[in-house]
C-alpha positions as CSV (number, residue, x, y, z in Angstrom):
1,X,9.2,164.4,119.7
2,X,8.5,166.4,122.9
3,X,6.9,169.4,123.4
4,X,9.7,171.1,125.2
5,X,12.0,169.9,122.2
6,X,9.6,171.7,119.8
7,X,9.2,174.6,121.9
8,X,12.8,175.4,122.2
9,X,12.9,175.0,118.7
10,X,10.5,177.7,117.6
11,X,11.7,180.1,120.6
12,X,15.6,180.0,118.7
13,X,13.9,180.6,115.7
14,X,11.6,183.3,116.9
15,X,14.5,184.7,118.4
16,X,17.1,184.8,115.6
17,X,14.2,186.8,113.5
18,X,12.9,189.2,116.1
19,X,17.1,190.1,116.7
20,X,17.3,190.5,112.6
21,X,14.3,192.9,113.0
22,X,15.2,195.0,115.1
23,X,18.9,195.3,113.9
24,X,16.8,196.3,110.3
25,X,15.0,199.1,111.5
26,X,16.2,202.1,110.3
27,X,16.9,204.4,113.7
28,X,18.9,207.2,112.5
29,X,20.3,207.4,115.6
30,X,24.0,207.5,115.6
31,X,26.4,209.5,117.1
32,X,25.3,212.7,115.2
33,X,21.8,212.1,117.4
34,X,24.1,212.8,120.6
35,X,24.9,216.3,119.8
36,X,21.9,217.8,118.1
37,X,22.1,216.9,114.9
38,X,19.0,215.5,114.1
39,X,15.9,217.3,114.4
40,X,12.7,215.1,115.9
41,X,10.0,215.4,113.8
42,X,6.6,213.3,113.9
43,X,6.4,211.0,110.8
44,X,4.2,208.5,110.7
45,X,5.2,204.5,109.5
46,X,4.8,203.7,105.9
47,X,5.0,201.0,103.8
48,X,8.1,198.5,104.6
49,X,8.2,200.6,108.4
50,X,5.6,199.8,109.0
51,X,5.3,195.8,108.2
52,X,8.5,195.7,109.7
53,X,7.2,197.5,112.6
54,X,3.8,195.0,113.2
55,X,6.7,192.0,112.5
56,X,7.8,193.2,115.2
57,X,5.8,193.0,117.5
58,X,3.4,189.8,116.5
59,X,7.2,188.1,116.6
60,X,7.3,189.6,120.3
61,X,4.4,188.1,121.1
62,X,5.4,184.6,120.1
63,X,8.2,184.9,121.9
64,X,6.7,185.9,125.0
65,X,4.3,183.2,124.6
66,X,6.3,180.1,124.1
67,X,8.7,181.2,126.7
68,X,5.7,181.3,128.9
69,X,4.8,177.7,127.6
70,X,8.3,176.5,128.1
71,X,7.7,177.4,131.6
72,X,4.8,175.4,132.1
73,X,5.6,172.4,130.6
């Protein structure tokens, strides 16, 4: 197999779970957001946030870097 092949690959892979990471993160910011309705208050990440948060980003990170691989090869 090529390297592009397998490259491409992991990039629609990496892609379809950073998309079904962000979609799960729990926002709260819906239409009641746009008038007032929800006070902003510090909180800081716990538990499943916060794993879901670093997911995140390390799957950010992959992304960015096989899209920069995909450029080079």
């Amino acid at each position: 197999m090529q390297l592009t092949f397998i490259l491409n690959i992991i990039q629609i892979v990496v892609s379809v779970l950073l998309m079904l990471a962000i979609l799960i993160q729990n926002r709260g910011t819906g239409l009641g957001a746009a008038f007032g309705g929800e006070g902003n208050i510090y909180r800081t990440k716990r538990g499943a946030e916060k794993i879901l948060h670093i997911a995140t980003i390390v799957l950010v990170v992959i992304f960015m870097a096989t899209a920069f691989l995909n450029l080079i090869y």
